[in-house]
C-alpha positions in Angstrom: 14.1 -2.7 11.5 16.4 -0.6 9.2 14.5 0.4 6.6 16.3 -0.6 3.1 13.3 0.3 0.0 9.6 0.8 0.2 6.9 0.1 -2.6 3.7 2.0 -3.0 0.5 -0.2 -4.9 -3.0 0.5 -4.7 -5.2 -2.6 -3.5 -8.3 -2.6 -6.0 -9.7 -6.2 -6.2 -10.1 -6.4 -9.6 -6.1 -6.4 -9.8 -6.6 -10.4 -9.0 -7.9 -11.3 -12.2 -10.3 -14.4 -11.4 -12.1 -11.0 -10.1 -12.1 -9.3 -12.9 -12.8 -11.8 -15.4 -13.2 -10.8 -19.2 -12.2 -7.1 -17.9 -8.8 -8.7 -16.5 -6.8 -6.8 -19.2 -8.1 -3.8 -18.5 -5.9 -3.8 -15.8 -3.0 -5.9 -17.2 -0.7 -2.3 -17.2 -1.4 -1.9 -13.1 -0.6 -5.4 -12.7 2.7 -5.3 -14.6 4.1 -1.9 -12.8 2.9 -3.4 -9.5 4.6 -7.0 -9.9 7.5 -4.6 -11.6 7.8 -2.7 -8.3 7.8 -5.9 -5.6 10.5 -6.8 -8.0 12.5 -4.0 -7.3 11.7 -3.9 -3.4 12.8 -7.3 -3.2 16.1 -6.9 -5.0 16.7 -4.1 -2.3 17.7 -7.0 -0.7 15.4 -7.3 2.4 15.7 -9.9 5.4 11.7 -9.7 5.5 9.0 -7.7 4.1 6.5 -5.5 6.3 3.6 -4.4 4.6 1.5 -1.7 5.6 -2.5 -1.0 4.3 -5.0 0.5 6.2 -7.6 -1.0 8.3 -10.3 -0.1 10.6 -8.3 -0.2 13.3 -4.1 -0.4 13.9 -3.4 -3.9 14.4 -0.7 -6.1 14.2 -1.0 -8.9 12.7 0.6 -13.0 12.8 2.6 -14.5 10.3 0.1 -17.2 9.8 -3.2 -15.0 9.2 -4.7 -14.7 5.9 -7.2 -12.7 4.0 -10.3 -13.5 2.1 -11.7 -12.1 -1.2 -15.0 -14.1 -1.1 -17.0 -10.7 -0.4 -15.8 -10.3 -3.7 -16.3 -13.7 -6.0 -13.0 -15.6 -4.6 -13.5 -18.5 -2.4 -9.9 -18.4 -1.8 -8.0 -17.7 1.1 -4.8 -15.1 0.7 -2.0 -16.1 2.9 0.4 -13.5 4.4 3.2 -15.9 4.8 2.7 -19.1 6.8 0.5 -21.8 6.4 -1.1 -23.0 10.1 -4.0 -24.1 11.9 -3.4 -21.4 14.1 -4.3 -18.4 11.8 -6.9 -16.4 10.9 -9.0 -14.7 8.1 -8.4 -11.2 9.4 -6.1 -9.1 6.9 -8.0 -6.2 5.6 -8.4 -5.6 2.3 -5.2 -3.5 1.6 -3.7 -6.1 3.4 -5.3 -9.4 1.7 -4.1 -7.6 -1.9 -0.8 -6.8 -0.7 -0.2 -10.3 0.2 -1.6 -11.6 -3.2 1.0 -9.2 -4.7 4.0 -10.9 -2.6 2.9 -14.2 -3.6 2.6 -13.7 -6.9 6.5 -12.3 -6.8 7.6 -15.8 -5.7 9.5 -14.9 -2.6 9.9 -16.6 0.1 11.2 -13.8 2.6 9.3 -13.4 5.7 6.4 -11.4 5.8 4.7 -9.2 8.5 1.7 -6.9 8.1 0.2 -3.6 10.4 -3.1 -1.8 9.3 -3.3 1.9 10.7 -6.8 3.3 11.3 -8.3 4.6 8.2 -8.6 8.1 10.3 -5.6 8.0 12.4 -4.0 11.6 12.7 -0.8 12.3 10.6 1.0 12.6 13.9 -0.1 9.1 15.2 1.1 8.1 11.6 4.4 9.1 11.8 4.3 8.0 15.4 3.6 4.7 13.8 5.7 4.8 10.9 8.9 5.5 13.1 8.2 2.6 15.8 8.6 0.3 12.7 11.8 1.2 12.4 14.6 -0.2 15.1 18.3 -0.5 14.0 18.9 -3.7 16.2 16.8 -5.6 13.8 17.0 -7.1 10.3 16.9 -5.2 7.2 13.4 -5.1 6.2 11.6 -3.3 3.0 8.3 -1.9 3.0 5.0 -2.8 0.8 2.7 0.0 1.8 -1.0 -0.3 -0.1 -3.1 2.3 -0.6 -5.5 4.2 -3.7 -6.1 8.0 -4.2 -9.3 9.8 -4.5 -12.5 7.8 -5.3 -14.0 10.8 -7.2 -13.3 11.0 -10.8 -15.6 11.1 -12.8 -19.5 10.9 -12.4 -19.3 6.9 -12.7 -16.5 6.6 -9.5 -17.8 5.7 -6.1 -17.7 8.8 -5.0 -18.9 10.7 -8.0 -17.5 13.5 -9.6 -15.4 15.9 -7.3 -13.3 18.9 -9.1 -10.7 18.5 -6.0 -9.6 14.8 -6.5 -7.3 15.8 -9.4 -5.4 18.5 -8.0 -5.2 16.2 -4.6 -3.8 12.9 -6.9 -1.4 15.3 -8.5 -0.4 16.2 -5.3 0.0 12.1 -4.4 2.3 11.7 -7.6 4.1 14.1 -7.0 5.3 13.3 -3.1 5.4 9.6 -4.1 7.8 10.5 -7.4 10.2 12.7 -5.1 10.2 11.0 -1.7 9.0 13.8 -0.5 7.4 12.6 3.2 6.5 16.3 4.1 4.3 16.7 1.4 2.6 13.2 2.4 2.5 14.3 6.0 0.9 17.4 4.6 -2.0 15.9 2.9 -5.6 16.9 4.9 -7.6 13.9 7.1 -10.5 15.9 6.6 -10.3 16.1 2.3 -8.7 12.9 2.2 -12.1 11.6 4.0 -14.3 13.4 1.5 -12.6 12.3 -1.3 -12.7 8.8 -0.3 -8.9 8.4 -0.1 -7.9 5.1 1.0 -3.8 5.6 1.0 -3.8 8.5 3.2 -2.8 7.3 6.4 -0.4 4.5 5.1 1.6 7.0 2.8 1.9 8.8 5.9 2.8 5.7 7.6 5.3 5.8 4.8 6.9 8.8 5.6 7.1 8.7 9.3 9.2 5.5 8.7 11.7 7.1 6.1 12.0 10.3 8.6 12.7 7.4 11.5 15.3 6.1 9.1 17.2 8.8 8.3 19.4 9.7 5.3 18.3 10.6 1.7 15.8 8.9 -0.5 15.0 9.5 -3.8 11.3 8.2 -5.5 10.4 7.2 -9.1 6.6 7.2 -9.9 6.2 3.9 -12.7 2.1 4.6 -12.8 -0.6 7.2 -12.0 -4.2 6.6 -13.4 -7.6 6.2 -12.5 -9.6 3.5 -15.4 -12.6 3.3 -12.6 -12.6 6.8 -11.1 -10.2 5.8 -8.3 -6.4 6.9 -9.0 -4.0 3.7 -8.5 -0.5 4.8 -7.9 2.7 2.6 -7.8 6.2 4.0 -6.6 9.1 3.1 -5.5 11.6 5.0 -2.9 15.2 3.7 -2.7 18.0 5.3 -0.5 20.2 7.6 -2.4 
């Protein structure tokens, strides 16, 4: 699949705001730079969209399976694209948010989804991340979901860590230059400790636009962390 634009969002489920509830505008700022950058992948002008979270495991998934948010207050399905008897709730999380997002953008492109293993190796990543790409098929943009450290603060999930700045800064940085070195860079092992949930699809990410070819340039449109988890939304576009 020639690979026209990508999209980085994070996946928090308090983005959906029936989650969040009287705290929905906390998060009114994230929502508007993420809808913002689907926007922006979709006038790319994709043939289908392939979004890519991470998961337990790698799977691949069908057009007609769906993800559920009631673990989290929603009894609501979240459909990836199609609507049949034959599907399944078995997106992820990353997965179930990223098809919320493309939903909520109106389109009606087809849609396909992959999880990669939370703690697949940067080299399976990019292993991964160029099989997505074939030239004898449509063009097709990427959504790729993931958050940054989990450690900011002593009220985040992971507590207070003096690392997870420097390593977000890092994130921003790669993500606002296109740089896929630096994201095949980042460390499995720190990534783990800092509770990292974007790791492996950013490198995902950047084993596709390697597989690709040709220049791409990055614009970083937010970088914050209101619950001690940094949420980071970028776009990369071909130069």
């Amino acid at each position: 699949m020639p690979l026209v634009a990508a999209a980085v969002c994070p996946h928090p489920p308090l983005i959906v705001p029936e989650l969040a509830g009287a705290a929905a505008p906390e998060l009114d700022d994230l929502r508007a730079a993420a809808d913002a950058a689907v926007a922006r992948l979709l006038a790319a002008g994709p043939e289908a969209v392939l979004l890519v979270g991470g998961g337990p495991e790698t799977v691949r998934f069908a057009a007609a399976d769906s993800g559920s948010l009631r673990g989290f207050g929603l009894d609501r399905p979240v459909r990836l694209w199609q609507t049949s008897c034959s599907g399944a709730e078995r997106l992820p999380l990353s997965l179930t948010i990223g098809a919320w997002l493309l939903n909520r953008s109106g389109t009606t492109l087809p849609r396909l989804a992959r999880s990669v293993a939370h703690d697949a190796t940067p080299a399976e990543c990019v292993a991964f991340g160029a099989s997505l790409i074939a030239d004898d098929d449509p063009p097709v943009a990427l959504l790729v979901l993931g958050d940054g450290s989990a450690c900011r603060g002593v009220k985040a999930p992971g507590y207070d860590d003096p690392r997870a700045a420097a390593y977000d800064e890092g994130v921003a940085a790669a993500l606002a230059g296109a740089d896929a070195d630096a994201l095949l860079g980042l460390d499995p092992g720190l990534s783990a400790e800092l509770r990292v949930a974007g790791r492996a699809p950013w490198q995902v990410l950047a084993g596709a636009a390697r597989a690709a070819g040709g220049d791409w340039c990055g614009e970083l449109s937010y970088h914050r962390a209101p619950y001690g988890v940094a949420y980071l939304v970028a776009n990369w576009e071909r130069s």
